[in-house]
BALOBA-1460 file (C-alpha; in Angstrom, 3 decimals):
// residues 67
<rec num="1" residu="x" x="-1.271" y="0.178" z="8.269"/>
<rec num="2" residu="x" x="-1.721" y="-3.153" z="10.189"/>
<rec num="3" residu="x" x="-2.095" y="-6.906" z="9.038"/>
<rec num="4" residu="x" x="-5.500" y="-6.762" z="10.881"/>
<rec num="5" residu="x" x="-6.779" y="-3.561" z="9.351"/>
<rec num="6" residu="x" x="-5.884" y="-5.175" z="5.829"/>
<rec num="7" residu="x" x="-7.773" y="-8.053" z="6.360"/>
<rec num="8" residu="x" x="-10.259" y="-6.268" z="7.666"/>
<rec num="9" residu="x" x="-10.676" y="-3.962" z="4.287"/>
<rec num="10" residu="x" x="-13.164" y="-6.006" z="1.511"/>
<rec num="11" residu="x" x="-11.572" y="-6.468" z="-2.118"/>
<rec num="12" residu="x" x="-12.596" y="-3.363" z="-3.956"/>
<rec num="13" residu="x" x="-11.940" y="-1.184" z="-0.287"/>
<rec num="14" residu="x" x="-7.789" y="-2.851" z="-1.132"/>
<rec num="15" residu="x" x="-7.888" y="-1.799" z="-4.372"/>
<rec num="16" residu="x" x="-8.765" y="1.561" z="-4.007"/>
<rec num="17" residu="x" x="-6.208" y="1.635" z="-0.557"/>
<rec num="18" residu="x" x="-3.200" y="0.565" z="-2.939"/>
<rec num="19" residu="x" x="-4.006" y="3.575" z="-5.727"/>
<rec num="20" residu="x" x="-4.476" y="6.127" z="-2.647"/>
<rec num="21" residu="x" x="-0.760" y="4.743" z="-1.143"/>
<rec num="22" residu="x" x="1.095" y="4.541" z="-4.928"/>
<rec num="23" residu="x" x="-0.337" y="8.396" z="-5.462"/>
<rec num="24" residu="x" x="1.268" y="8.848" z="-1.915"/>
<rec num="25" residu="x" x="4.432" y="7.355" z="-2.752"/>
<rec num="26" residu="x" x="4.626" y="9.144" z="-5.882"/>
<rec num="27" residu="x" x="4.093" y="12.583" z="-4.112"/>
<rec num="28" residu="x" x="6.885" y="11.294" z="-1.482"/>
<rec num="29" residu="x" x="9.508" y="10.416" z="-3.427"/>
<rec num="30" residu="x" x="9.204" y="13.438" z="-5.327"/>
<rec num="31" residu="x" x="8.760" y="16.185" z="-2.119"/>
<rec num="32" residu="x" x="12.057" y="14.544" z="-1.451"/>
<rec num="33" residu="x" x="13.843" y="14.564" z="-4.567"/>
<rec num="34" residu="x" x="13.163" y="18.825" z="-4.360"/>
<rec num="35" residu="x" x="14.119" y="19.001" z="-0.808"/>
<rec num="36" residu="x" x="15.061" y="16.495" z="1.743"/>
<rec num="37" residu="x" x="11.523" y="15.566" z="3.402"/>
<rec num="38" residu="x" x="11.542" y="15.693" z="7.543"/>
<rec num="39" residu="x" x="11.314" y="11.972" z="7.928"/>
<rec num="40" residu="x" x="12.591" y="9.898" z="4.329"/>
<rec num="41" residu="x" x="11.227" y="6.555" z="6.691"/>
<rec num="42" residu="x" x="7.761" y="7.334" z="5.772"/>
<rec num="43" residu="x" x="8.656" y="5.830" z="1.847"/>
<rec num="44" residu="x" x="9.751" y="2.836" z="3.455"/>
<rec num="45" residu="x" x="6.974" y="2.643" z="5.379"/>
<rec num="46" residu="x" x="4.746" y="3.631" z="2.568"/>
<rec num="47" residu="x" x="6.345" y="1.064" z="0.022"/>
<rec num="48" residu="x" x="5.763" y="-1.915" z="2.484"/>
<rec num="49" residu="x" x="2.080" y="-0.727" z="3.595"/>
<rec num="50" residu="x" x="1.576" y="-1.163" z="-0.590"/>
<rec num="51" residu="x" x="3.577" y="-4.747" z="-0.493"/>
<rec num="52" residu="x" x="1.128" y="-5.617" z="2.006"/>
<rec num="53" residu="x" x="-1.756" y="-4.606" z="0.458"/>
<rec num="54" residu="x" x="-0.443" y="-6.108" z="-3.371"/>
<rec num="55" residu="x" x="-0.026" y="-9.198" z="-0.792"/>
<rec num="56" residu="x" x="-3.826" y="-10.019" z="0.942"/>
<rec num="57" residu="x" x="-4.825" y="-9.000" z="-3.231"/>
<rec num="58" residu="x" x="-3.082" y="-12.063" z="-4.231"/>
<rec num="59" residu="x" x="-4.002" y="-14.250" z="-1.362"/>
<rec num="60" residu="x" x="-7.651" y="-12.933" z="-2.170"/>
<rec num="61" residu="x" x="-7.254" y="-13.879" z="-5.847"/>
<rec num="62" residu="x" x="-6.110" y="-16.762" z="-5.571"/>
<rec num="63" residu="x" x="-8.563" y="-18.249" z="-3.062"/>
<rec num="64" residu="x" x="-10.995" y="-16.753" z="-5.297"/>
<rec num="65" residu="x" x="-9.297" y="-19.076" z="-8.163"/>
<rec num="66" residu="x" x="-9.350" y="-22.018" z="-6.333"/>
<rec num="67" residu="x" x="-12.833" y="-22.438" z="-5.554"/>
């Protein structure tokens, strides 16, 4: 997932987006705990898509706080 199709995404659309990626994760990291998954990049790029996500949330928030 993008920068630009974050910041696209409203508030509530994000929070919903970084439960759907952490269940993700979770199912991930435990497909490759059993066996060795075909591709172990997609965690990494499945923990950063959350970081990025967690990221514009705080941004959000605290513009929100500000005003």
């Amino acid at each position: 997932m993008k920068n630009s199709e974050i910041l696209e995404l409203s508030t509530e659309e994000l929070v919903a987006r970084a439960g759907e990626e952490k269940a993700n994760l979770t199912k991930l990291k435990f497909a490759h705990a059993v066996s060795a998954i075909e591709n172990p990049l997609r965690i990494t790029k499945v923990r950063k898509d959350i970081a990025r996500i967690n990221t514009e949330l705080t941004k959000r928030k605290a513009a929100a706080a500000s005003e």
